[in-house]
N, C-alpha and C positions, 0 to 999 in steps of 0.2 A: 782181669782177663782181657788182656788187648786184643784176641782175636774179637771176642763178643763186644766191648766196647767199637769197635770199627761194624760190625754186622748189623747192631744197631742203630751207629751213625748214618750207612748207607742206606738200611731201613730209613730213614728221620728225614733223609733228603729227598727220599721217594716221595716221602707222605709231602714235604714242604714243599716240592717241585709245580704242585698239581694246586691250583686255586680251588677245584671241585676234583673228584673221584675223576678218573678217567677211562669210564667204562670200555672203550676198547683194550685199554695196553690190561685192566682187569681181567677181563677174558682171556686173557693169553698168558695170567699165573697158572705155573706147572699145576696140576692138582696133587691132593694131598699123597693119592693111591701113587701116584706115579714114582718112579726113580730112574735116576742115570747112575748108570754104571760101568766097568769096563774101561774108566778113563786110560788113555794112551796118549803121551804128550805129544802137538806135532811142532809147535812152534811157540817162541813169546809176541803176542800182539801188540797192539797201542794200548790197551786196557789191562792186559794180564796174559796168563796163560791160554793158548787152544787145543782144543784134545777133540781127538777119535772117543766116542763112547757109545755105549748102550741105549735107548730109553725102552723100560718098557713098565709094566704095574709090577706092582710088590707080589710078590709069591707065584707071579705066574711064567709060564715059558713063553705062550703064545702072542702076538702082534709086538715081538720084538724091534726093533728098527732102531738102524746104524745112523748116528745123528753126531754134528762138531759144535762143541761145548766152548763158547766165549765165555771166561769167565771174569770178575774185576776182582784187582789184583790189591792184598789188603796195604797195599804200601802208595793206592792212589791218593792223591789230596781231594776234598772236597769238590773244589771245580773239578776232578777228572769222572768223580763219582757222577756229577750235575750230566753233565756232560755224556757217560754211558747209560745215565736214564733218559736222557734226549734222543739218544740213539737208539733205545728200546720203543721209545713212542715213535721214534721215524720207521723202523721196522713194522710195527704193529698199524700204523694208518696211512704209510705209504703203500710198503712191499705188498701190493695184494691180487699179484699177473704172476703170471706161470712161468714170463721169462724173468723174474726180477726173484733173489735171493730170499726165500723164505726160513723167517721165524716160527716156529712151533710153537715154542714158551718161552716164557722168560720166568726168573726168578728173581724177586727184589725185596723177600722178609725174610729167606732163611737160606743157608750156606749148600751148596755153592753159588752164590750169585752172579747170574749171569744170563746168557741168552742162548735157545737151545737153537741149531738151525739143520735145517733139511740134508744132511750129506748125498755130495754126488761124488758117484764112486771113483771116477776120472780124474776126479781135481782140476787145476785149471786147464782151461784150453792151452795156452799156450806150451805146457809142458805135455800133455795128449800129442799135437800137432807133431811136436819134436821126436817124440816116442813111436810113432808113426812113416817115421821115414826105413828106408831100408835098410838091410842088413850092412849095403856098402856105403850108408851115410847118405846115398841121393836120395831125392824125393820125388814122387809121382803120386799125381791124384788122378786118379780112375775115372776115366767115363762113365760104367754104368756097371753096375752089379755084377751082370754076367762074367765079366771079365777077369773078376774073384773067385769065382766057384773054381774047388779044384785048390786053390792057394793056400798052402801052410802059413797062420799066423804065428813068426819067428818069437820064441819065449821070448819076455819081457819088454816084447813092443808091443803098441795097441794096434786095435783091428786098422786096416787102411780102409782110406776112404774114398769116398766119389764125391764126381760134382755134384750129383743130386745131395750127398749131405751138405755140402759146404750150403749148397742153396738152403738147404733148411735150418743149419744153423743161422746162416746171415741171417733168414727170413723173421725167426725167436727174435732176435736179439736187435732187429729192426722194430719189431714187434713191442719190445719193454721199452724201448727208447722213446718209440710214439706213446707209448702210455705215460709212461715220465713226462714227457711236454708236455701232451695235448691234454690230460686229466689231473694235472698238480703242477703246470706251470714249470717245470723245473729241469735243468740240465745232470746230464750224467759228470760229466766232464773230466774225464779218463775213458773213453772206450776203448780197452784194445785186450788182446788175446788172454792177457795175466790178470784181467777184470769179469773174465767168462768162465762159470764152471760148466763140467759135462759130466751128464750121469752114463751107463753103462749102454743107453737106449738113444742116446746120441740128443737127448735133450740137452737145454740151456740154461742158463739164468746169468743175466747179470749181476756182479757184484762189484766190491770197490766203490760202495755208494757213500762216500766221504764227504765229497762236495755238494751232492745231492739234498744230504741230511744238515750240511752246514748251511745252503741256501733255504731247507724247508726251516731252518729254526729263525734264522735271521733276517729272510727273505733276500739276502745278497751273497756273493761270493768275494772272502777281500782279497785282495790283488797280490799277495805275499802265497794265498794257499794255490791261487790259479795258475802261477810260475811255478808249482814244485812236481808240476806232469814233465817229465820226460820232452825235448823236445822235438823229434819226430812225431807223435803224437799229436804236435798242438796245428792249428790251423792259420794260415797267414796273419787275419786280423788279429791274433790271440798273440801270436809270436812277437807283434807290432807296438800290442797294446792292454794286453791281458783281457784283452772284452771277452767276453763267455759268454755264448748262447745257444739255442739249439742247434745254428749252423755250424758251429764250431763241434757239435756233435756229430753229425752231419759229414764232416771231413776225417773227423776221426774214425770213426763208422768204415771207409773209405779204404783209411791205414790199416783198419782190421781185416777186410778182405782181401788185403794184401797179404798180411799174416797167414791167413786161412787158403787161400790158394797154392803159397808155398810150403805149407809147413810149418812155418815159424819161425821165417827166417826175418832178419831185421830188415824194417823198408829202408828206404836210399843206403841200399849199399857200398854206394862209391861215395858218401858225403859223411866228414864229422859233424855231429851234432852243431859244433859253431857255427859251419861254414850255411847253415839250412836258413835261418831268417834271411842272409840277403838273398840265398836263391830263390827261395821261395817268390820274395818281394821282385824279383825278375821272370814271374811268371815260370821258374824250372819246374817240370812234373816227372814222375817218375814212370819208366815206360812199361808197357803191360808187359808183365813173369810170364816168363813162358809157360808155364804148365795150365795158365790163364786161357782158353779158347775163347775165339769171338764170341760161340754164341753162349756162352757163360758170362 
């Protein structure tokens, strides 16, 4: 039975990974009563399969909840299996702030194996943002609420928004970031719109915590993974020399309110990605978006 022979392998590397039990990432096996169900494929990830699914207890209707099912995929090699239990104990003793991507459960002694997490109904920000522009393709971000009352939300675009959300998104998401530094030492090193999800209530969370969880295993980031951000994204020093730190969050952070005030539209618009390390190195910055107000 090669499915079972691999279920058990990845069991085997659980148990081997951990010198002593690891009572936190224990706490966070699914329980027995519980099930997922409902799976709905959305995409293949780095480890396997992602799905839309169910969780709720066996035989009951009640405290149902719509949750995306990482699962590891039985065709990984050992180091990739190592490696999604790294990610699971990064989940379980980092992720533990409101703007940072929550794990519920995870599963790592019985099929499907995998990590359950909090679905927000939006998906990422950056796809929200876009779906939020107007019927004729422009984009306008609203001053203040009142301004909506009265306005038909066009089927299949999201609610629009105001600067007061933008501020309180920035605000979340400024919010995980300072947690990530200042209480685990550590960089995000990707912030931008495709690394934010949004639930229906205009909340946040950071995700895209790759480099995060490769700096909390290793305690460094090496210089091969730090280059494969996008480079509008990256920050002078970064572009210069792959250094990563928090200020290079800090800048990125930056590009995301750029994002976010527009829509979604890509920052330096008038520059190919090549042409950006020397401008940058020549002090070029990119000028405030219009729909940007001062006192925002």
């Amino acid at each position: 039975d090669v499915d079972g022979d691999w279920a058990v392998n990845a069991g085997g590397v659980y148990e081997n990974s951990l010198d002593a039990p690891d009572p936190i990432l224990e706490k966070k096996q699914l329980p027995g009563d519980w099930i997922v169900e409902h799976k709905v494929f959305v995409c293949n990830g780095h480890f396997g399969p992602i799905s839309r699914a169910v969780l709720c207890r066996s035989g009951q209707t009640e405290g149902r909840q719509q949750v995306i099912l990482k699962e590891l995929s039985e065709h990984c090699s050992p180091g990739e299996v190592q490696d999604f239990i790294d990610l699971m104990k990064f989940y379980a003793h980092v992720c533990n702030h409101q703007s940072l991507v929550t794990m519920l459960w995870c599963q790592t002694q019985q099929r499907p194996q995998g990590v359950i997490m909090k679905a927000m109904s939006y998906g990422n920000l950056l796809t929200f943002l876009r779906n939020s522009h107007e019927v004729d393709g422009s984009f306008v971000l609203y001053v203040n609420e009142h301004v909506l009352k009265g306005m038909q939300t066009t089927e299949g675009t999201n609610p629009r928004i105001t600067e007061k959300d933008v501020y309180s998104m920035a605000s979340q998401v400024a919010s995980g970031l300072e947690y990530l530094s200042g209480t685990h030492d550590l960089v995000h090193g990707y912030v931008a719109a495709c690394n934010v999800l949004i639930h229906d209530d205009l909340s946040v969370q950071l995700c895209g915590l790759g480099l995060a969880a490769l700096q909390h295993r290793t305690g460094s980031i090496h210089t091969r993974r730090a280059t494969q951000v996008p480079l509008k994204w990256q920050s002078p020093e970064r572009l210069k020399d792959a250094n990563i730190t928090e200020k290079s969050d800090v800048w990125s952070f930056g590009i995301l309110l750029y994002e976010m005030v527009t829509l979604g539209s890509p920052p330096y618009p008038d520059l190919e990605p090549s042409q950006l390390p020397t401008k940058l190195q020549k002090n070029y910055r990119m000028e405030r978006p219009a729909p940007c107000g001062q006192h925002l």
